[in-house]
C-alpha positions as a printed Julia matrix, in Angstrom:
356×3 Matrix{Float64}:
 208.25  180.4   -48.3
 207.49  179.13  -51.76
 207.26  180.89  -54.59
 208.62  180.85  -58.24
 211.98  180.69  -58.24
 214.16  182.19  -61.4
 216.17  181.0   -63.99
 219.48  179.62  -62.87
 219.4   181.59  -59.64
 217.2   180.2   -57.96
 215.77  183.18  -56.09
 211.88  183.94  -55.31
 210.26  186.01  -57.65
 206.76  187.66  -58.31
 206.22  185.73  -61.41
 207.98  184.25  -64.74
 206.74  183.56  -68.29
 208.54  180.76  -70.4
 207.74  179.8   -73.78
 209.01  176.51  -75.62
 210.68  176.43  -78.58
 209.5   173.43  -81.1
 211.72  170.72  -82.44
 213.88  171.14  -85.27
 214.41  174.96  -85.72
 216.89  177.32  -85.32
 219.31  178.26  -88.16
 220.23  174.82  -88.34
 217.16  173.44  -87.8
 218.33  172.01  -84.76
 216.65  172.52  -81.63
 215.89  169.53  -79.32
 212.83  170.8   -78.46
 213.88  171.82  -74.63
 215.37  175.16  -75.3
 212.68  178.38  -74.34
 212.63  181.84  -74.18
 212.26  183.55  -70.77
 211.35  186.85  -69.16
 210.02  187.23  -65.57
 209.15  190.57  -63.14
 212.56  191.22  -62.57
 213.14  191.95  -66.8
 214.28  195.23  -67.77
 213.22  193.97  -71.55
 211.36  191.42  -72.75
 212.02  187.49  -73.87
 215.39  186.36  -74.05
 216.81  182.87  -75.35
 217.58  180.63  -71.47
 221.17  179.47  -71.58
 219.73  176.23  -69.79
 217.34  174.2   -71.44
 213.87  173.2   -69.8
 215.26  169.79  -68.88
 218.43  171.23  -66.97
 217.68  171.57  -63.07
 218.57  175.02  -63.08
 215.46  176.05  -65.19
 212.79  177.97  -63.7
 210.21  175.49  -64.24
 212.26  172.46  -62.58
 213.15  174.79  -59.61
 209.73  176.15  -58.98
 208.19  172.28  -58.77
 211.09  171.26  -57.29
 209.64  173.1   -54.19
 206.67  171.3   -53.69
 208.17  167.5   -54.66
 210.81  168.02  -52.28
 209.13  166.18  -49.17
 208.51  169.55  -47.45
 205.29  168.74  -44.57
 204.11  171.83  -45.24
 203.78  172.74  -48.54
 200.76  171.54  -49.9
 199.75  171.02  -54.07
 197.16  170.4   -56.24
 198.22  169.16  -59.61
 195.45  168.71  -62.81
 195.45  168.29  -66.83
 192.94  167.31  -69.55
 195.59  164.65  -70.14
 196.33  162.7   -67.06
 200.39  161.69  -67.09
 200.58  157.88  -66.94
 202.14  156.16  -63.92
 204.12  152.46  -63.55
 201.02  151.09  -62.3
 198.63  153.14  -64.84
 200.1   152.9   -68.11
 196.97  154.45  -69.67
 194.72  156.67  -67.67
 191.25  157.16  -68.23
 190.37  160.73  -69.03
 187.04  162.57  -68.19
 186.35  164.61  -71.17
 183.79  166.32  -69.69
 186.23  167.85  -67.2
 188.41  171.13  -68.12
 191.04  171.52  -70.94
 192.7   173.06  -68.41
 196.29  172.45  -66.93
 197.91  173.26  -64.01
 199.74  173.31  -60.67
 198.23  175.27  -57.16
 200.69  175.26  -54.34
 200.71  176.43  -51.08
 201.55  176.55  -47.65
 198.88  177.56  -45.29
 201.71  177.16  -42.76
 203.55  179.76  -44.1
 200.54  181.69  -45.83
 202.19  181.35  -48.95
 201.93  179.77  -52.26
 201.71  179.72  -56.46
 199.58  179.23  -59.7
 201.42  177.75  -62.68
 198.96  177.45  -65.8
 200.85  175.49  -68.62
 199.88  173.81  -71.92
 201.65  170.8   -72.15
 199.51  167.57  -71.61
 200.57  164.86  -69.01
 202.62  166.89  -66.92
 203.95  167.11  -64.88
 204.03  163.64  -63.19
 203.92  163.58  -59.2
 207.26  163.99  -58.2
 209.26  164.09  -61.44
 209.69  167.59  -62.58
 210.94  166.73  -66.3
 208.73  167.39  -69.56
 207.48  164.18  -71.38
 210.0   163.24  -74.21
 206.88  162.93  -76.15
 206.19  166.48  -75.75
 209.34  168.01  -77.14
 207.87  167.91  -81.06
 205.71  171.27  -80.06
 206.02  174.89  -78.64
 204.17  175.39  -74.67
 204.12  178.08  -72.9
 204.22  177.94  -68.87
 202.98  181.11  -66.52
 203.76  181.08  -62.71
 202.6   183.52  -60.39
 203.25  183.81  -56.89
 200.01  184.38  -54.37
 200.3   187.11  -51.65
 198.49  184.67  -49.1
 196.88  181.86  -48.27
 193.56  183.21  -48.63
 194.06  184.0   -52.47
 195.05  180.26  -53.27
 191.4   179.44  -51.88
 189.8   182.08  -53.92
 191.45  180.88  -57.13
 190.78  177.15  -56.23
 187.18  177.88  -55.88
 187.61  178.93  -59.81
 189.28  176.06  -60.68
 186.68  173.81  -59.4
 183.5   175.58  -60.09
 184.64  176.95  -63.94
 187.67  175.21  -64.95
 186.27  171.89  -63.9
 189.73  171.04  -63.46
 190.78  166.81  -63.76
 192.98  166.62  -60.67
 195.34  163.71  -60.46
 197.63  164.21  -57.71
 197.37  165.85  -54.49
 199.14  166.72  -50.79
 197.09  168.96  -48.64
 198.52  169.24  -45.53
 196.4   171.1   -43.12
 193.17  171.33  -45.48
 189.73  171.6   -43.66
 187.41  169.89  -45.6
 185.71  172.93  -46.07
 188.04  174.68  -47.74
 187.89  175.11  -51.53
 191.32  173.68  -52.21
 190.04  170.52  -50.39
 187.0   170.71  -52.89
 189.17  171.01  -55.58
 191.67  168.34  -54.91
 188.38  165.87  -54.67
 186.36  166.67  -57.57
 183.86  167.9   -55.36
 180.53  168.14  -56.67
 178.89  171.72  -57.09
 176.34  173.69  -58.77
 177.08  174.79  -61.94
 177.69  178.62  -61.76
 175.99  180.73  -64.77
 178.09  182.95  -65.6
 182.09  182.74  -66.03
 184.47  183.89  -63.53
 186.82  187.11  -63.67
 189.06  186.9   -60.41
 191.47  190.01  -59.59
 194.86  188.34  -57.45
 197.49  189.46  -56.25
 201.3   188.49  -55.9
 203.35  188.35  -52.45
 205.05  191.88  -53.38
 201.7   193.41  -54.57
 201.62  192.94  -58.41
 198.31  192.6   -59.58
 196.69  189.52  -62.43
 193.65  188.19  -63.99
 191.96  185.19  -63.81
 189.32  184.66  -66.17
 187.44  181.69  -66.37
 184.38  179.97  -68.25
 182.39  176.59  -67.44
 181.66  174.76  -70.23
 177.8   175.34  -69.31
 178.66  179.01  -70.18
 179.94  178.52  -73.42
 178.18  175.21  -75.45
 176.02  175.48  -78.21
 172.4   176.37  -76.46
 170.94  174.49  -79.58
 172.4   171.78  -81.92
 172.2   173.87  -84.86
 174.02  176.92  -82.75
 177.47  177.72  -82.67
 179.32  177.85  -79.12
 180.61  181.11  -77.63
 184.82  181.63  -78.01
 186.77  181.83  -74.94
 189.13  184.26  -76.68
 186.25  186.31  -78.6
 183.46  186.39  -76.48
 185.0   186.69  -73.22
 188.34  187.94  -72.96
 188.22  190.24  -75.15
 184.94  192.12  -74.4
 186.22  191.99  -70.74
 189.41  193.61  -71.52
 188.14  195.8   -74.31
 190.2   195.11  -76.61
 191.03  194.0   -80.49
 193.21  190.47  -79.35
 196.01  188.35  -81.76
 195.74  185.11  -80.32
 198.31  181.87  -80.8
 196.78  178.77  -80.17
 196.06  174.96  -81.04
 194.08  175.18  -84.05
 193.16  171.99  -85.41
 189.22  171.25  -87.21
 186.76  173.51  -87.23
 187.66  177.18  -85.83
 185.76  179.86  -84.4
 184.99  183.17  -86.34
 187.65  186.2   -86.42
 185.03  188.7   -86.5
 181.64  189.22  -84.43
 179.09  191.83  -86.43
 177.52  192.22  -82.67
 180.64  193.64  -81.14
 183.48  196.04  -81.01
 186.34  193.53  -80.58
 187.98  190.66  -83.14
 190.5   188.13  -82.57
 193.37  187.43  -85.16
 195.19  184.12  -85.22
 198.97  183.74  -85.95
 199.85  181.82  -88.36
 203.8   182.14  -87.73
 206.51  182.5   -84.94
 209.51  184.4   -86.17
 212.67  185.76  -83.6
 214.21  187.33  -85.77
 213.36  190.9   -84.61
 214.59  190.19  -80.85
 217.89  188.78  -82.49
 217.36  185.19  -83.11
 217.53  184.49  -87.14
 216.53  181.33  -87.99
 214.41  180.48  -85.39
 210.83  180.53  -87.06
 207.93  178.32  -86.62
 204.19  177.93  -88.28
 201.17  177.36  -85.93
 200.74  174.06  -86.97
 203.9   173.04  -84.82
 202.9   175.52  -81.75
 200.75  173.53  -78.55
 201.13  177.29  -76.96
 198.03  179.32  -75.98
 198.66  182.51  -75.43
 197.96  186.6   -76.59
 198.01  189.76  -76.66
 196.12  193.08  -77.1
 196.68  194.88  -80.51
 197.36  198.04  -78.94
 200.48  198.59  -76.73
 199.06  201.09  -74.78
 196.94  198.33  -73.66
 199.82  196.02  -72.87
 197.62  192.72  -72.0
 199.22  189.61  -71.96
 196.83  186.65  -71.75
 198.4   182.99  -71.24
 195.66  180.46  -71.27
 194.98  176.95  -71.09
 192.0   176.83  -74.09
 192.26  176.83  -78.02
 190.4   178.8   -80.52
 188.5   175.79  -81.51
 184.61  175.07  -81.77
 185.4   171.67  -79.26
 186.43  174.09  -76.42
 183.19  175.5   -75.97
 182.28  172.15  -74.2
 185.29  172.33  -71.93
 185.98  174.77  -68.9
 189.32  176.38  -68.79
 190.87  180.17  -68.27
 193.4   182.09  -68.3
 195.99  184.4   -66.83
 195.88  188.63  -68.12
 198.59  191.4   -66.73
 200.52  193.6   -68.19
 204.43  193.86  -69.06
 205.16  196.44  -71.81
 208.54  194.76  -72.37
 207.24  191.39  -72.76
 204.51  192.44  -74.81
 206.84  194.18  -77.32
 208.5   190.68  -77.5
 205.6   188.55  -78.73
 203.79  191.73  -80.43
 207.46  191.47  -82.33
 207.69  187.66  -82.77
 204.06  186.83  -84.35
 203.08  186.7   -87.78
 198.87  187.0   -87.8
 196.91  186.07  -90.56
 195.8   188.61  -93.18
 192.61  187.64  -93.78
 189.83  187.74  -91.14
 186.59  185.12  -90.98
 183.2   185.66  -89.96
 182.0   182.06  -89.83
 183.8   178.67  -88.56
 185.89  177.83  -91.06
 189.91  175.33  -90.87
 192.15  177.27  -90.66
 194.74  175.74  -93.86
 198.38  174.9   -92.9
């Protein structure tokens, strides 16, 4: 069976959450850049600071990939980012930027009727076979979500997604047993389809039964219907109204931004503006936005308890990119980034940049 595997133990797992720290914090101002917080299904509390860091091979993340690059015949993968990760023969890939801003790794084993989703943030990973971060990439927080999939059957469903409203740039790819008419085959080829008209919102389930989100927009769904118009927000005009809910959202915010505030509906969306542990007993570990790659959020209210972990920024660019995101609920995690974010104070109507 595959499935994410935990931090240092190795052992399967319904899902785990890990969120990288940025260079040069801490109270020494320190950090390499590797170290992350952690929490996963088995957590009694929330985020807690990993004794390894994300390059160690008893991480989470290098376990769970470790799986599917280990030469296993049966375990299958799809692997796809905005950013394609260059290779010894392809210094400098080519990028479609009419595909997704979306990131990501599908395994499975239709064997074994098995498999799992990790959405990340982090561009040009991870390379095929090599389960370490970019040293390029240390400079910024990520965050990484893994889920495992109760079946066979629901990697299909969610690779269906991935193709038709993520629009997902696939790179790399091992699909042992794969019809050809199976959506994970469409998927791993770039298959052409029709574009769907309205975005996706896909209820999954782990191996053990705990239920997730998908939610999911094609581009098609979201761009400017005129050139004078502004393009719908992931974040604000989709998950939001779906989960309704008031949302504080941490994201890549560079340019022009969307709007905090829709006069047509119920909901807003607050940025952060900072990252501060000091309330879950790290002092001196405190970030601004401007040095956070991370997309994730979280409803206002805790009796709410959504966590969102995305692959798509609040920016006015993303509305001509597909993407999505993961939503459940943890009420210990949630306490842990409701504690750890610093939103701004003053909310926007219009597109505006956001100052740093």
């Amino acid at each position: 069976m595959i499935a994410p595997l935990n931090n240092q133990e190795n052992k399967p797992i319904d899902w785990w959450f890990i969120y990288k720290l940025p260079m040069n914090t801490g109270p020494k101002k320190d950090t390499t850049g590797f170290e992350f917080l952690y929490c996963d299904s088995t957590s009694k509390q929330g985020l807690s600071l990993s004794p390894v860091s994300l390059d160690h091979e008893q991480s989470a993340l290098a376990l769970t990939l470790n799986q599917i690059f280990s030469g296993e015949p049966d375990v299958g993968y799809v692997l796809w980012n905005d950013e394609i990760p260059p290779t010894a023969s392809v210094i400098k890939p080519k990028n479609n930027e009419g595909k997704g801003h979306s990131k990501g790794v599908l395994a499975f084993s239709k064997k074994n009727n098995c498999g799992f989703y990790l959405l990340h943030s982090t561009p040009r990973f991870p390379a095929e076979g090599i389960v370490e971060l970019p040293e390029d990439e240390k400079r910024f927080g990520q965050t990484y979500i893994c889920f495992s999939l109760k079946d066979y059957a629901e990697a299909n469903k969610l690779a269906s997604v991935l193709l038709l409203q993520n629009e997902a740039q696939v790179y790399a790819k091992h699909l042992p047993e794969v019809g050809t008419e199976e959506a994970i085959f469409k998927l791993a080829n770039n298959n052409k389809f029709e574009t769907p008209v309205a975005p996706s919102i896909l209820n999954l389930k782990t191996i053990s039964g705990f239920e997730f989100t998908h939610i999911a927009k094609n581009k098609h769904w979201s761009e400017p219907v005129k050139p004078a118009t502004i393009g719908k927000d992931f974040w604000k005009d989709l998950v939001g109204p779906s989960l309704k809910c008031n949302l504080d959202v941490e994201t890549w915010r560079r340019g022009l931004v969307f709007g905090d505030i829709d006069p047509d509906k119920k909901e807003n969306t607050k940025d952060d503006v900072d990252i501060d542990l000091t309330i879950i007993g790290l002092p001196g570990y405190n970030w601004a936005y401007t040095k956070d790659h991370a997309k994730w959020g979280i409803s206002v209210k805790i009796e709410e308890s959504h966590i969102i972990v995305s692959d798509l920024n609040r920016q006015l660019s993303q509305c001509k990119r597909g993407g999505g995101a993961v939503v459940f609920n943890h009420p210990g995690l949630w306490k842990s980034l409701d504690a750890i974010q610093v939103t701004e104070k003053n909310l926007e109507t219009n597109p505006h940049i956001d100052k740093s």
